[in-house]
C-alpha positions in Angstrom: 63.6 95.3 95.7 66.7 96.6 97.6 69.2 94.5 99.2 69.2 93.1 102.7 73.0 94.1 102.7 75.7 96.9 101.2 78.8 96.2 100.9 81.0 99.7 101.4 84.5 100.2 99.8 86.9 102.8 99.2 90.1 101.8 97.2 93.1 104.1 96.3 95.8 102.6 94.5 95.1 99.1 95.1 95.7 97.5 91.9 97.4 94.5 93.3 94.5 93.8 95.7 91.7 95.0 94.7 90.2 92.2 92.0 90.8 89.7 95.3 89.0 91.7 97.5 85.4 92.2 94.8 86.2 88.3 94.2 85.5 87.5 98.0 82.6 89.2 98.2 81.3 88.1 94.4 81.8 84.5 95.9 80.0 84.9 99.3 77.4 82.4 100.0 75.1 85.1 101.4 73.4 87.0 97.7 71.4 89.2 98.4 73.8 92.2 98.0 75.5 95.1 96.5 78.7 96.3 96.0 79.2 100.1 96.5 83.1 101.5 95.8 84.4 104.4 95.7 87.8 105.3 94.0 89.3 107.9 95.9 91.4 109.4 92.7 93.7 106.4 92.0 96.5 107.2 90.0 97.3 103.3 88.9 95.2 101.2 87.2 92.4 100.6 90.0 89.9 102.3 88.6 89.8 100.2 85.2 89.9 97.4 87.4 86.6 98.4 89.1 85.2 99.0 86.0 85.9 96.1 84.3 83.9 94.1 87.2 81.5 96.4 87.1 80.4 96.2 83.7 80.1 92.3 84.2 78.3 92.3 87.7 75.1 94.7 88.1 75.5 94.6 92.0 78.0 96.5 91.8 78.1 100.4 91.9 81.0 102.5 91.4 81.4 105.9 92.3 84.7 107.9 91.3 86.4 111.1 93.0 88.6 113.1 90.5 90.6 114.0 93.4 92.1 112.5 96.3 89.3 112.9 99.4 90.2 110.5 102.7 88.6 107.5 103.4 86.0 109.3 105.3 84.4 111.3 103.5 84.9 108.3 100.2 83.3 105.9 102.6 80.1 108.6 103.5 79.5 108.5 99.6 79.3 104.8 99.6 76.8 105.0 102.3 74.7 107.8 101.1 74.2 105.7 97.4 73.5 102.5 99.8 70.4 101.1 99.8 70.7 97.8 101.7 69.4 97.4 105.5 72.6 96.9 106.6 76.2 98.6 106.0 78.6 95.8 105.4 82.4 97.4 105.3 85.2 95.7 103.3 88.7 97.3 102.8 90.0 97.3 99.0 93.2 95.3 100.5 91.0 92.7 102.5 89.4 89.2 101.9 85.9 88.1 102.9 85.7 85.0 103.8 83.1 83.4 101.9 80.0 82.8 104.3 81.4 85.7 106.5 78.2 88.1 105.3 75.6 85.0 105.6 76.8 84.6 109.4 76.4 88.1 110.4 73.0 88.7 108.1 72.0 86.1 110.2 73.2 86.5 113.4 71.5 90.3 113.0 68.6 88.9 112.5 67.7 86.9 115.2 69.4 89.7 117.5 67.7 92.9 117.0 69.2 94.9 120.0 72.6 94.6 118.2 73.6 98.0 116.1 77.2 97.1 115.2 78.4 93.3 114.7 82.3 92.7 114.6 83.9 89.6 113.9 87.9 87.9 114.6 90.3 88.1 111.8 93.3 86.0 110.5 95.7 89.0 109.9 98.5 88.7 107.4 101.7 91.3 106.9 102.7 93.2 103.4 104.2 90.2 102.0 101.2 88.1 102.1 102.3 86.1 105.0 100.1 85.1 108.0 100.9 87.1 111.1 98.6 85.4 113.8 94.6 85.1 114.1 92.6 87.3 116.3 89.3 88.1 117.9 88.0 90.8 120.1 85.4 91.5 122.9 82.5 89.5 122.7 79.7 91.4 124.2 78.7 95.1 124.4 79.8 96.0 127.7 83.7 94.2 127.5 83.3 96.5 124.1 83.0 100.0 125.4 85.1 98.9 128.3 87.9 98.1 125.9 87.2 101.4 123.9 89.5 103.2 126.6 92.7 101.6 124.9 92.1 101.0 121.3 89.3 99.6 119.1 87.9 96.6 119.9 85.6 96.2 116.9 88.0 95.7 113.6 86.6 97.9 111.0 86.7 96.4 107.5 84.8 93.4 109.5 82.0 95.2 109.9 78.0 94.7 109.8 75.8 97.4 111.0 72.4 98.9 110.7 71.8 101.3 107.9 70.0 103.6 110.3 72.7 103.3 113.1 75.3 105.0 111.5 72.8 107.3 109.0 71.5 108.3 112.8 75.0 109.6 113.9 75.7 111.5 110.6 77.9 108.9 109.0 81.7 109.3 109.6 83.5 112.2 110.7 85.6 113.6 107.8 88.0 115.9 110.0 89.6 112.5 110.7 92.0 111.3 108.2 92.9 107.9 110.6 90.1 106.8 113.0 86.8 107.5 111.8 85.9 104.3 113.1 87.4 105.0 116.3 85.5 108.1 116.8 82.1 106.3 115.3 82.2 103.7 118.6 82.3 106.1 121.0 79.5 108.7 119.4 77.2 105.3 118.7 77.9 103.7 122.1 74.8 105.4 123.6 72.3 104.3 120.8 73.6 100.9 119.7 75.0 97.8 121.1 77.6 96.6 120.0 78.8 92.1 119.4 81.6 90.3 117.9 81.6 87.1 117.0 83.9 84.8 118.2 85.4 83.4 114.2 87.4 84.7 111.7 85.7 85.8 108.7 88.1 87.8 106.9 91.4 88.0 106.1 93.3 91.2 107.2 96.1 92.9 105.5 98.2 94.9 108.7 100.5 97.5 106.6 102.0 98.4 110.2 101.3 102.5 108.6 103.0 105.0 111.4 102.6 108.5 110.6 101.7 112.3 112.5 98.6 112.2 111.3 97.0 108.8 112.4 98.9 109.4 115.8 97.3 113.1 115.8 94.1 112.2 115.2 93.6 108.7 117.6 95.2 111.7 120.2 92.0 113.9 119.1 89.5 111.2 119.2 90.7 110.6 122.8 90.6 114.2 124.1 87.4 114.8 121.9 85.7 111.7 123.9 86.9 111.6 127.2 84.7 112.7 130.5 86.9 113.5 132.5 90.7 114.3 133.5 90.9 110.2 134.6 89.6 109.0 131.3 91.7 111.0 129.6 94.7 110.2 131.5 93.7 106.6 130.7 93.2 107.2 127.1 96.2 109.2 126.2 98.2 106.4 128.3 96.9 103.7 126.3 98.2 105.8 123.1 101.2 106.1 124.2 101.5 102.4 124.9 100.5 101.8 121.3 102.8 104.2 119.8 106.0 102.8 121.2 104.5 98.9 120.0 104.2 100.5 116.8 107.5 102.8 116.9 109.2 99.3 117.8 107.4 97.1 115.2 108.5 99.9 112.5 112.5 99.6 113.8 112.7 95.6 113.5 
């Protein structure tokens, strides 16, 4: 029998996190999973760390690059070697909390319209200190609204159909920052899309500013937009977040 849920991971270089993060999801009240991670070519001791859990816990699956290859295309192995009904996401640096994958199996259940389930998160800084508590658009309409100025579904918080994201051809791998990003707007026309309104994980904002994540969020935008107003709209909106982040960075 397969699992009713797959638990997707890429780690590189998270030593210091990543034993917390395969704990949450060992501990979850909600069994009736697996564990797929792929080490994207950690140079620390991640790996062994995997491994070690690995070799004790049958549900999970680890899959190994030799090299350095982007979340991306790290994730889109996870998901090919998946056999659940449903894609959970879980970053290597993040906590499940633990009936956070029995609340979504659940609330998937009894809603069969919904592709893509989100939920709030309580979001902590580098240091391990709590930052503030969040949650995002409820329904499917406030979502794809909200998709004009950032994402409104938090990605490591993720629940979605197997055959919802195998349907659009997994993530992009020409994106180095904003697969997910890109993923909402090409699945918007086949899947609906919910949050719930509690925090199941725990979230780990590393504040990261760089070219390429600006870059790409700027080609996502131009990639996805309509017209010259919805572009205008998008490309304001990253703007807005730049300078928050530029100013963030400088404190």
């Amino acid at each position: 029998m397969y699992p009713k849920i797959s638990v997707v991971m890429a780690a590189f270089n998270e030593e210091l996190n990543i034993h917390n993060a395969i704990l949450s999801i060992q501990n979850q009240t909600f069994k009736d999973w697996e564990l797929v991670i792929t080490d994207d070519g950690s140079s620390d001791n991640t790996l062994s760390i995997i491994r070690k859990l690995a070799n004790h816990d049958e549900r999970i699956l680890l899959l190994h690059n030799h090299s350095n290859l982007g979340l991306a295309r790290s994730l889109n192995k996870g998901i090919e070697a998946s056999k659940g009904q449903y894609i959970a996401r879980m970053d290597a640096d993040d906590f499940s909390l633990p009936n956070r994958l029995e609340l979504q199996f659940n609330f998937m259940e009894k809603n069969l319209d919904i592709s893509v389930l989100g939920s709030g998160a309580i979001y902590f800084d580098n240091h391990g200190n709590r930052v503030k508590s969040v949650v995002f658009p409820e329904n499917h309409s406030d979502i794809v609204r909200c998709l004009m100025r950032s994402s409104p579904l938090l990605h490591p918080s993720i629940l979605m159909r197997n055959s919802f994201i195998k349907k659009l051809g997994g993530y992009d791998e020409s994106y180095y920052r904003g697969q997910d990003y890109d993923l909402w707007f090409r699945g918007k026309a086949i899947g609906k899309y919910h949050n719930l309104q509690e925090y199941l994980i725990n979230y780990v904002d590393k504040e990261k500013f760089s070219f390429q994540s600006v870059r790409d969020s700027c080609r996502i935008r131009i990639k996805h937009a309509n017209n010259w107003r919805e572009l205008i709209i998008l490309l304001f909106w990253l703007m807005v977040g730049v300078i928050k982040r530029i100013i963030r960075f400088l404190k």
